[in-house]
N, C-alpha and C positions, 0 to 999 in steps of 0.2 A: 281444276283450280291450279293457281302457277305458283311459285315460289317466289318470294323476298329477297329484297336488299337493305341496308340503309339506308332509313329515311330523306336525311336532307339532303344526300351528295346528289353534287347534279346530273342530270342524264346526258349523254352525250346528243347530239346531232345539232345542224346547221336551224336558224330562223325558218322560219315558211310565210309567204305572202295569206293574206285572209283569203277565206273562202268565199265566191262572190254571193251574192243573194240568186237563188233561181231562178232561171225565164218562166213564167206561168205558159201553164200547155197551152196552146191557142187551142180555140173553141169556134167552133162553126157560125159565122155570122148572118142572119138573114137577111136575103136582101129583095128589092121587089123587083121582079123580070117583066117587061112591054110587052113579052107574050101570053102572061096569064095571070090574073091580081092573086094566087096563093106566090110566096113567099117560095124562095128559092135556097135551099140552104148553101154557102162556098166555105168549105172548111180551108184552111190553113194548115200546110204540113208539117206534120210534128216528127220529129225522129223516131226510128223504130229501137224499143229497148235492144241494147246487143249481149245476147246469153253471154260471153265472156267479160264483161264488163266487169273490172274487182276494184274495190276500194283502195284508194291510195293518201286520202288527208281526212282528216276529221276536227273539226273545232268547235268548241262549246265556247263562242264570244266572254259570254258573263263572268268567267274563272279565270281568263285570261290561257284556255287550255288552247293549244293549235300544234297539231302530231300528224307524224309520216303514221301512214297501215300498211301493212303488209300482211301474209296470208301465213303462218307457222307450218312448215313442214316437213316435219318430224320430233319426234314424241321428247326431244333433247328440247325443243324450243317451245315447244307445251310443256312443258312440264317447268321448266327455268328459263325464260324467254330472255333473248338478249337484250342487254341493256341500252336500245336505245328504241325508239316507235314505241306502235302500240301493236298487237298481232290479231289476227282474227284468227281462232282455233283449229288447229289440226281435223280436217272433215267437216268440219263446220261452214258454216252459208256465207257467201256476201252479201251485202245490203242489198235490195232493190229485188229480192227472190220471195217475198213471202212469206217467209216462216223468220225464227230468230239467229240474229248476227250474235256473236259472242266474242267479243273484242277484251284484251287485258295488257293491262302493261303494271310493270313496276311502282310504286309508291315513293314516285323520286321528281324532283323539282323537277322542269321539261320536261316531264312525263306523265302520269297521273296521277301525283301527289294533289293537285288542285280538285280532284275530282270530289276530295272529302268537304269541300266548300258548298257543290251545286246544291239548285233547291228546287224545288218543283215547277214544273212549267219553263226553266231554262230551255234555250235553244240548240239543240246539236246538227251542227252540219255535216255531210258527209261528202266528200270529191269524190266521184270515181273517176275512171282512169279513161273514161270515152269523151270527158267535162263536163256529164250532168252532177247536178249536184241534188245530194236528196235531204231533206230536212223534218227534224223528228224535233218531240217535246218530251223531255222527261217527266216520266209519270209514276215512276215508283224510287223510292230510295231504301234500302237494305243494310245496316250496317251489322258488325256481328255474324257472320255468316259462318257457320262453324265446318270446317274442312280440316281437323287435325294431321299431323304430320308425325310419326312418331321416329322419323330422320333427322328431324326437324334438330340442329344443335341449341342445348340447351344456354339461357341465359341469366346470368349471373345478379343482375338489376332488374328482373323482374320475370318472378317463378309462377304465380299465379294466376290464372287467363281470367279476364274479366266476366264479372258476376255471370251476366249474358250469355256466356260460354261455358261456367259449369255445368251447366243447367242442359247442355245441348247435347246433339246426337254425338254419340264418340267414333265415327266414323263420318265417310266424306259425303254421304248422301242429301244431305239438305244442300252441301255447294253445289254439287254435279246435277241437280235439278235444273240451275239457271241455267245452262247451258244445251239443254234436250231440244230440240225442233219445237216451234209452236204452228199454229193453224194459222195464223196471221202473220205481217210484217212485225219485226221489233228489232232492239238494240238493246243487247245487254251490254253493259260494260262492269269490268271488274276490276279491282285493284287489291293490296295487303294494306293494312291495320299497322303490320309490324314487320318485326326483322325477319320474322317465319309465319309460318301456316297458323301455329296455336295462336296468333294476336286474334284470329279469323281472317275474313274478307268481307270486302266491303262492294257491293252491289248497286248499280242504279240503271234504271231499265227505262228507254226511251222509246216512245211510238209516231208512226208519223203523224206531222203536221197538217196533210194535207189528206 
């Protein structure tokens, strides 16, 4: 889980054009051959996945979110990621590998401040860097996710961590769950609550569409 900033300052970095909608894979069409009435199948060539393929944009239309990705590496940019994109985690998967992406950025306008809007069944798109594009539906939402910090600098307007959060684990196990490998394709994404760790984090986990 990553560290905070304030809230509504803006994030740095340039516009991005939309993500386009996907080409659907072509699919084998039958056709009938003059040399024998069973049906003959002529697929259509589709790309072949390319194992280096990494994520490079991400947009959830609905929230008006649309963000550079990059891949964090090293434990400086895990742990307080720069202030601008979003990062896929240190060791962590790129989309389109089967098990879970875990993506996080900041809680800051141009960045994933919007994220605390989306609702279920929203659309997330993803660019990679070959120009497929791979498209997920969100399917969980998480807020409160308790990851204390006890570096965390304390703040002066507001000492006590919401109800949700007394009540939770006092260490970082329940966040560092979202992020463990799964048996399937998914998309986690994660964001802060607040100015530090103790606000929590906020979680929403998207699967593919297709």
């Amino acid at each position: 889980m990553v560290g905070q900033l304030n809230l509504d300052q803006p994030g740095a970095g340039q516009s991005l054009p939309p993500i386009p909608e996907p080409t659907p894979t072509a699919v084998a069409q039958a056709t009938p051959s003059p040399r024998s009435p069973r049906p003959s199948a002529s697929p259509t060539a589709s790309p072949t996945p390319n194992p280096k393929w990494v994520a490079v944009q991400m947009q959830i239309p609905s929230i008006g979110l649309n963000i550079r990705v990059q891949k964090a590496t090293n434990k400086q940019d895990c742990d307080f990621p720069p202030e601008h994109g979003a990062w896929v985690l240190c060791g962590g998967s790129e989309p389109g590998r089967g098990t879970n992406t875990y993506i996080f950025a900041h809680a800051q306008v141009g960045m994933f401040l919007p994220l605390w809007n989306v609702q279920l069944g929203a659309e997330v798109r993803v660019l990679m860097s070959d120009g497929k594009v791979l498209v997920y539906r969100v399917t969980e939402i998480h807020p409160n996710i308790a990851c204390p910090d006890t570096r965390a600098k304390p703040m002066s307007y507001w000492t006590t961590p919401p109800l949700a959060l007394q009540y939770a684990p006092t260490d970082c196990r329940e966040g560092a769950m979202w992020s463990a490998p799964t048996d399937h394709e998914r998309l986690t994404l994660q964001t802060s609550q607040g100015y530090n760790r103790n606000w929590g984090e906020f979680i929403v986990v998207a699967e593919p569409r297709f």
